[in-house]
N, C-alpha and C positions, 0 to 999 in steps of 0.2 A: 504494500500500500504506500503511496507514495504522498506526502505530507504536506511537502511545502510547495511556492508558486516555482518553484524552482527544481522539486524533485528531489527533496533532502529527505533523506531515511533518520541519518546518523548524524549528531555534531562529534567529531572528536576533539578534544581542547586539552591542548599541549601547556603546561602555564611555565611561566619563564619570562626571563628579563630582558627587554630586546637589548641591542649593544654586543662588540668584543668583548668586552671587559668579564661581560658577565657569562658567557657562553660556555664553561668547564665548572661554575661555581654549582653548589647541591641544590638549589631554589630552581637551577634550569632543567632537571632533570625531564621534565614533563614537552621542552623543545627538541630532548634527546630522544625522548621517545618518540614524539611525534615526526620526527626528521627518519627514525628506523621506520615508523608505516610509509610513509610517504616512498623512501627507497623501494620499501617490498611492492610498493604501485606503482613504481615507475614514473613518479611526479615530482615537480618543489612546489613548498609551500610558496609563494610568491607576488600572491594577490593582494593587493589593500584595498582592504574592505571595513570600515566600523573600526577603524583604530587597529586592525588586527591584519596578519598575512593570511591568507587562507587558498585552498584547493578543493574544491570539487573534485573527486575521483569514484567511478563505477566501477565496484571492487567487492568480492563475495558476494554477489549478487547482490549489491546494493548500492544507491546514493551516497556519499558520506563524504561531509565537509570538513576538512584538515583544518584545524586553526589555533593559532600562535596570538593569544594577543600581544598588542604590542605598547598599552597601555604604562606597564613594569606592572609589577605582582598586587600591589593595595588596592589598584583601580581595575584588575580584570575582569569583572563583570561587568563592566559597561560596555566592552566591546562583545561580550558573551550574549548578554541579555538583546542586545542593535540586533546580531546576529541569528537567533532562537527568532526575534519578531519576525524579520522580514523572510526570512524560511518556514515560518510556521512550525519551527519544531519542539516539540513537549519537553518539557525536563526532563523527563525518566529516559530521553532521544538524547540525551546528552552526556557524553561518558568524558568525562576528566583526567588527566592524569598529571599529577603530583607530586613532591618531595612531602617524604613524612619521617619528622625526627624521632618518633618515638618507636622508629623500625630501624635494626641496625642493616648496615649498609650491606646488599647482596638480596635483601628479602622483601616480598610486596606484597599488598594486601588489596585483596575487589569488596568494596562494599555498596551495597544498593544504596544507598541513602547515611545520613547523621548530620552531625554537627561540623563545624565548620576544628574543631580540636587546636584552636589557637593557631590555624593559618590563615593568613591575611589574604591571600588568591580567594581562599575557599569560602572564607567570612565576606567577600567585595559580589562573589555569586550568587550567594545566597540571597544577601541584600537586595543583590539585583533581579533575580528572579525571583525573588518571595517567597521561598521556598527550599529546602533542603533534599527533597526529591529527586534527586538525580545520581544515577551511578559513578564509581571511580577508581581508577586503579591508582594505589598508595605506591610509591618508591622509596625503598629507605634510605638515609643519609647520614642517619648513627645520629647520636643523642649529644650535648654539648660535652667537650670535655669534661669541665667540671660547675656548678650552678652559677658562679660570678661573671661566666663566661657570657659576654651579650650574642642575645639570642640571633640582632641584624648579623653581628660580623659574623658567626659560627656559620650560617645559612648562606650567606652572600664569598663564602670562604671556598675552598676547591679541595677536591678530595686527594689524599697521597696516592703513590703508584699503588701503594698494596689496596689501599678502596679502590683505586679504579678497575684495580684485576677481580676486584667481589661485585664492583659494579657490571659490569658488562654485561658478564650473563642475567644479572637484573633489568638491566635495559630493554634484553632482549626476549626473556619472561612476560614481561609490562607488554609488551606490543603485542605477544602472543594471547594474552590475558582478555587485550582488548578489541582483536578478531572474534576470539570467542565468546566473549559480551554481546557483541554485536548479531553474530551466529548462532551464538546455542543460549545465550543468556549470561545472568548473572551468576546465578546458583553451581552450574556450570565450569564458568572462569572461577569461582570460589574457589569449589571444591578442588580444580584442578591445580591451582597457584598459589593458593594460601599455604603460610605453612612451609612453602620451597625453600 
């Protein structure tokens, strides 16, 4: 069934900070992943649209909108929410993907729905969509050194070589995670990735 005036099944939404500076840091995780679908279709994100890059691509038998916004991470749902209007697409149409500190680094978690857990992407969505309803695959980025440690710089920081060798196959987990959201569901991509 095809949803939007446009023919959008799926949003995918990659969250991350536009800029070099920021492109290896743990907050972009979600432009990593989204740059791994993007490769497996054969596309770049490259469109500006609503503050955001984005791609159309007919893929698993489906519509699905690639999107980066490009806002930086406190105001992503304003290009989110531009984005859902003019496609017509539902929140639960909308799959996320993430940096989540409270996952160490290498493991990701699909959840249908919650709270926004002290992320400012997730908290700027929510807002904007009114709603907490929407699916997401979590990335993890390991937890702050130690409490005094600020939460910006830890997040806005870049992972060692030995994270990025536990990251990788995370990356590529998350993308896989998020074909199967898309394809078999939530429950699904759950059962199959949580827990990895």
């Amino acid at each position: 069934m095809l949803l939007g005036r446009s023919g959008c099944d799926w949003m995918i939404v990659g969250l991350g900070n536009p800029g070099a500076e920021y492109e290896k840091t743990r907050h972009n995780v979600g432009f990593r992943v989204s740059e791994l679908l993007a490769g497996r279709w054969k596309v770049k994100i490259d469109r500006l649209k609503f503050r955001a890059l984005t791609r159309m691509v007919t893929a698993e038998g489906l519509k699905i909108l690639l999107v980066q916004p490009q806002t930086y991470m406190n105001a992503s749902g304003a290009a989110v929410s531009a984005l859902a209007t003019y496609y017509k697409v539902k929140p639960e149409r909308i799959l996320v993907i993430f940096d989540d500190i409270s996952l160490p680094v290498g493991r990701i978690r699909v959840r249908r729905d919650g709270s926004a857990g002290g992320h400012n992407g997730i908290k700027s969505i929510i807002q904007s969509l009114g709603t907490d309803q929407f699916p997401r695959v979590k990335v993890g980025v390991g937890a702050k050194p130690h409490p005094d440690y600020d939460l910006a710089d830890w997040v806005l920081s870049r992972f060692s070589a030995q994270e990025e060798k536990a990251l990788e196959p995370a990356l590529t987990n998350a993308a896989e995670a998020a074909v199967l959201v898309l394809t078999q569901g939530v429950e699904k991509a759950a059962s199959a990735y949580n827990g990895k």
